[in-house]
Structure formats: structure tokens, C-alpha cells
C-alpha positions, 0 to 999 in steps of 0.5 A: 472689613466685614462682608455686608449683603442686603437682605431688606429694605432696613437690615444688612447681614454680615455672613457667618465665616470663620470663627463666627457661630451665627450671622451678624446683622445691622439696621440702618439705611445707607447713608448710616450705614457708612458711619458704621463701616467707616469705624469698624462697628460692623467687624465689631459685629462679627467679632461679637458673633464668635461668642460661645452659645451665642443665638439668632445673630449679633445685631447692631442697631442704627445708632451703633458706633464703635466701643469696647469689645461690643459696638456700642449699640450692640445686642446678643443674645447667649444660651446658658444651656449650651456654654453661653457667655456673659460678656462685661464688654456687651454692656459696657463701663457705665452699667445701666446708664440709662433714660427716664422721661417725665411729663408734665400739666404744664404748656410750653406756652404758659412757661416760655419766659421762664424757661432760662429761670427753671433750667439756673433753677436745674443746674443749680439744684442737680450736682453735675460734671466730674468729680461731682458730690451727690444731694445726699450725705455720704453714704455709710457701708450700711446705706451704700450696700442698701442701695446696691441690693434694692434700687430705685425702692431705696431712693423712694423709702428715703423720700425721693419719689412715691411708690407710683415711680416704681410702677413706671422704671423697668424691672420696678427699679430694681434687678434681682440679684444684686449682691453687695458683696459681689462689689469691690470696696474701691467701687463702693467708695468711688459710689458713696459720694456720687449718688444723686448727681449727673455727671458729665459726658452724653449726661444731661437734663432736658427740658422739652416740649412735645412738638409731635404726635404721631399715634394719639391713642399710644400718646394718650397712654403715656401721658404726653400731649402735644405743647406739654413740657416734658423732662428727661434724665440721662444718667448711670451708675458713675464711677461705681459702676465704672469700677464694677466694670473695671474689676470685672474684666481683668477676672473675665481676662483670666476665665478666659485662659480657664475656660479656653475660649478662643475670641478675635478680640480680647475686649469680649472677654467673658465666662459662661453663664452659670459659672462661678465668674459669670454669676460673680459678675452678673451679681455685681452688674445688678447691683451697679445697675440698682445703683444708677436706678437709685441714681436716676430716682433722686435725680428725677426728684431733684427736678420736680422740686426744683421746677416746683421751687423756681416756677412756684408752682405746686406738686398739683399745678406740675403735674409730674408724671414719670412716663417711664425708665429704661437702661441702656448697658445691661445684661438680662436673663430672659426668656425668648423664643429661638426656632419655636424653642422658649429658651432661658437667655443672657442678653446683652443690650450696649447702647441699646433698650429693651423694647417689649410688646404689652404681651410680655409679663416684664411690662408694667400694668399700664402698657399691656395694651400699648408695649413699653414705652422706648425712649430715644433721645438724641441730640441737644440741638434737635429732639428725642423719641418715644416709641412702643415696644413691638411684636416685631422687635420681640421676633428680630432683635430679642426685644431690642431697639436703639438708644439713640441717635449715635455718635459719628465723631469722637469727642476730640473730633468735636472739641476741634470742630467746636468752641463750647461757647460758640455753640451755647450762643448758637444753640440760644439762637434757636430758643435752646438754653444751655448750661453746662459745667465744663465747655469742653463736655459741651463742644464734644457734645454738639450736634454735629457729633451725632447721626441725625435723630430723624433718619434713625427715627425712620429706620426703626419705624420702618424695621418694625422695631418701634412704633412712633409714638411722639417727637420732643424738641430740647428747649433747655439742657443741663449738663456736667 
């Protein structure tokens, strides 16, 4: 079990030893930090340390849990200059899944009985759960490679959304460098159908109300007010992007032997940077990417017009502001500074979002006085975040913060815990509606299975890394 030593009030380092090229460094309290020792996420973090041109240190944020190669809430950051890597398990099976919030004109008090009419209105308008089909036709090869090289713009040229959502999605809702033909056909197929639908899993649509705000200036910026109805969208790049993932390991597989790169583990499987394997790779990531922003957009779309339809309100009276979109599996070529040196990197965010100070070029207009909005959800029986992007996580963590509040129980250590329609009753006890296509995702999504949202709330105030900006309570979710 990997060595851990305090050094602040937020942050344990694991010590370079071994075959390990930097430190290792988790944030988290105590009490979350068992959860991550318990299930080995921490040795995980050493693991991840031994990475060729890895900088600065492997980090884990206080969501983090065990995953493939990289702990899921896993962030590193490698140098191409000197022989960094690319690693597909630093950004995980489904690429660029991510979050999106949308804030409305519409108080929780004016719509409180209707509240279970708009969620059937929800579930009913947005495909969900395995094997889903999507709201639009199948895509044919000219549609699909469309969507794989422009993204969110994509989905918007086709009617789902307006040129001002763009304005709010990271990187505009489409990552440079998406190549088509970097995409298996198999991948292609598994996505022609599934554009515009949820899935099933950690997925869902959330209706909520902002129950807390904590900074009224940065509150103003984004949109939100306290009483106002809000929705957020957890999704990715489905099967396709599962695919890109799949494809793309059993080539890092063999870079390995080509490049002879030793690893403690082989799930961390990777190619430099800027060899014809990682550019392949990072191509065809792109483009899974731009796929689950296209996804996210027509999904977001779907529900304005279905709150529109079911609440028989107009596009005005909604008021539908999209706040803002980031990915949670991704790797980015960016630049930062490494011991004063501005170095070009390759960062691996798993389970984990970009969270940028308004200084960054990277942050939409809007947010230049604020830092980007830093969306945290957690689970459906308590609440989410949002908070501003900070100077400080720009100096610790290259511009990272966590994605959520982080699973403590497997999903089969849920199902036993829970029965599904025990939990839908409980949860409408407490003035949540839920409505799910599978109550098996249900049970493996209780509450109980995740860390509590407020003491990782904390701690990412307290580490600097996030400003809090507002907390929103779930007064309905949708989910495969």
C-alpha cells in the first residue's frame, strides 16, 4: 500500500520511490481519504507516477475511486518534449462524458405540482438506458463523420440549439483534431444510432433548484438565483466512444513493446505524444469527444422542448440559459507553466474537469472576470455544485478540479444494499421524482453508493481549487 504523508491542511503526497518519475498527490480530508486507500486508488496514483515524461506530480482529487489504469479522478500531466505519453487509461471507456448545466426564468415555486408532469415529459422525450436508439435518424457515413470532426456546431447546424450554446460548452463544443478516419468502422456503427440518447449507469437528467448561493457576484455571472429551476445532463460519447477506447488500447498494448516502456501496470498502456500511435490516438479521442459534445447538445435540446411542450410555456417564459459544458475523460494539449518554464503538455483529466481562472484564453468571454464555471454533481438524492475555476488550481493541479462526489461502493455492492423501487418511494418521500428505465441502474445509483457531495465540497474550497459559487438540490431525475 502506497506510503502517504501529510504535507497540508487538504493534500497527502505519496513519495517518489521506485520506478515512480514524480510524486504523487491526493486532496481529500481523512475521513475520504480511506475510501481511497481502501480500494487502492492511492497505489494507482503511484502507478500513474511511473509515466514517461510525466511533470509536477500525479494527482487525485477527492472524488477519486479505483478505475482502469488511472484512478478515476485521476489528473497528469506529460511533457512531449521529453518522451511523454498519452495514455487512453488516463481518460477512461467513455470519452468525454461529461456535464452541462442549464438555468432557467422559471421558480421552483410557481412549478412545484408540476414538477412529476415535466420529468414523464423528460423521460418520455429523451431516449435512455442500454441499447437505446437516438431522436434523430440513423446516421449515414457522411452524417456520422460530420458529427465526429465538428461537434456540438454540428448538432446546432442541424437545429438542436443556437450559435449562443456554443459560446457556453468548453473548447466551443468541438476539440480540434478529430479525425474521422482515425475511427473504426465498428465505433462508427455502435454511434450511428445512439446520438441523442442518455444511456444508463452514472447518466441522468436533473431537474433542480438552487437552494444556495454562496458568492452573489459569481451567481449573477452564471446566471443562477436562488429558487430558480435549473437542469443539468450527465452524458458521453456511448458506445462509440467505448469502442475508440477499446480499439485504442490493444494498439497502446503493442507501442508498448515498441517503445520499450516499462509500467507497473499494464492498463496504463500508452505511446509518446508525438508518435504516430499517440497522434492516432489523440485523433480519434477528438473525435469520440466531439461526438458526446453533439450528444450533450441534442440532448439539452430535447429538454427545453419538452419542458416547453409539458409545461406549456413559451421559449421566453423558459428562459433556457445554457451555463456551461465540461468534460470529465479527456486529454488536452495545453500549455502551462512547470518551474517558471511555459511548456506545451498532455493532460489527462479522468473523472475529473478542467477548472480555469478567467485569465486563460481557453475561457469563454463571458467568464473572464469570474474563471470558468466548474460543474460538480453528486448524487441524486442530495445535490451538486458549481464553482469558479481558480489561480490556484491553475499553480497545483494544471487547472484541474473534481467531477463529483465519487463512488464508495461498487455497483453490485449497491444492488445488494438496495432494492430499486424501495429507493424510488424513499427518494419521493423527500420530494425527489425519479424515473428510471432499468431498476437495477437505480439501485446501483443510490446515494449510499457515493461519498458525501458536501465534504468534497469542502475540501475543494478549502485546497483552493474551486470557488463555490451556488448549491442545487435534485427535485427530479431521469435516468437509463
Amino acid at each position: 500500500m502506497a506510503e502517504l504523508r501529510q504535507i497540508d491542511e487538504t493534500t497527502w503526497e505519496i513519495p517518489r520511490t521506485g520506478a515512480m518519475r514524480v510524486s504523487g498527490r491526493i486532496i481529500a480530508n481523512e475521513k475520504l481519504l480511506e475510501p481511497i486507500r481502501r480500494d487502492k486508488a492511492a497505489d494507482q496514483v503511484s502507478n500513474v507516477a511511473c509515466l514517461p515524461g510525466i511533470v509536477g506530480h500525479a494527482w487525485a482529487m477527492p472524488d477519486a475511486h479505483w478505475g482502469y489504469g488511472f484512478p478515476i479522478g485521476g489528473v497528469a500531466a506529460t511533457d512531449p518534449a521529453d518522451g511523454g505519453v498519452v495514455s487512453p487509461g488516463g481518460v477512461g471507456y467513455d470519452i468525454n462524458c461529461g456535464c452541462r448545466l442549464m438555468a432557467t426564468r422559471l421558480r421552483f415555486d410557481d412549478i412545484r405540482p408540476r414538477v412529476r408532469d415535466a420529468i414523464v415529459g423528460l423521460y418520455r422525450d429523451i431516449p435512455c438506458g442500454v441499447g437505446s436508439e437516438g431522436a434523430i435518424p440513423r446516421l449515414n457515413e457522411k452524417n456520422i463523420n460530420a458529427v465526429l470532426s465538428k461537434g456540438a456546431p454540428w448538432a446546432v447546424s442541424d437545429g438542436y440549439g443556437t450559435r449562443a450554446d456554443l459560446d457556453a460548452i468548453e473548447d466551443g463544443g468541438c476539440i480540434p483534431g478529430g479525425d474521422p478516419d482515425a475511427v473504426s468502422n465498428r465505433a462508427k456503427e455502435r454511434g450511428r444510432n445512439q446520438l441523442g440518447t442518455l444511456g444508463s449507469g452514472n447518466h441522468f437528467v436533473e431537474l433542480g433548484v438552487v437552494e444556495h448561493i454562496a458568492d452573489d457576484s459569481l451567481a449573477k455571472i452564471f446566471g443562477l438565483a436562488q429558487g430558480f429551476v435549473t437542469l443539468m445532463v450527465h452524458s458521453g460519447s456511448r458506445g462509440l466512444g467505448y469502442q475508440v477506447c477499446d480499439d485504442s488500447l490493444q494498439t497502446m498494448l503493442r507501442a508498448v513493446q515498441h517503445y520499450g516502456i516499462q509500467l507497473p501496470d499494464r492498463q496504463l498502456c500508452c505511446a509518446p505524444v508525438d508518435s504516430p500511435e499517440g497522434g492516432h490516438y489523440l485523433a480519434a479521442m477528438a473525435a469520440a469527444a466531439n461526438y458526446a459534445f453533439a450528444n450533450r447538445q441534442i440532448i439539452i435540446e430535447l429538454a427545453r422542448r419538452s419542458l416547453e411542450h409539458t409545461l406549456r410555456l413559451s421559449p421566453r417564459d423558459l428562459g433556457a440559459y445554457l451555463v456551461y459544458d465540461v468534460c470529465h475523460n479527456i486529454a488536452k494539449l495545453e500549455e502551462h507553466d512547470v518551474d517558471g518554464v511555459r511548456k506545451r503538455l498532455c493532460v489527462h483529466r479522468k473523472g475529473a474537469t478542467r477548472a480555469f481562472p478567467g485569465s486563460r484564453a481557453e475561457v469563454p468571454r463571458q467568464y473572464r472576470a469570474s474563471g470558468q464555471p466548474v460543474l460538480v454533481p453528486g448524487d441524486m438524492g442530495t445535490g451538486s455544485y458549481v464553482f469558479a475555476g481558480t489561480d490556484e488550481a491553475m499553480a497545483k493541479t494544471f487547472g484541474s478540479c473534481c467531477h463529483g462526489a465519487g463512488r464508495v461502493m461498487s455497483r453490485t455492492a449497491a444492488r445488494k444494499a438496495r432494492q430499486g423501487g424501495d429507493l424510488a418511494r424513499e427518494l419521493a418521500e423527500r420530494g425527489i421524482v425519479v424515473m428510471a428505465r432499468s431498476k437495477k441502474t437505480l439501485a446501483e445509483e443510490a446515494p449510499a453508493a457515493y461519498k458525501d457531495i458536501d465534504a468534497v465540497a469542502d475540501v475543494v474550497t478549502r485546497a483552493g481549487i474551486g470557488r463555490p459559487v451556488a448549491r442545487i438540490r435534485p427535485i427530479g431525475v431521469i435516468k437509463g
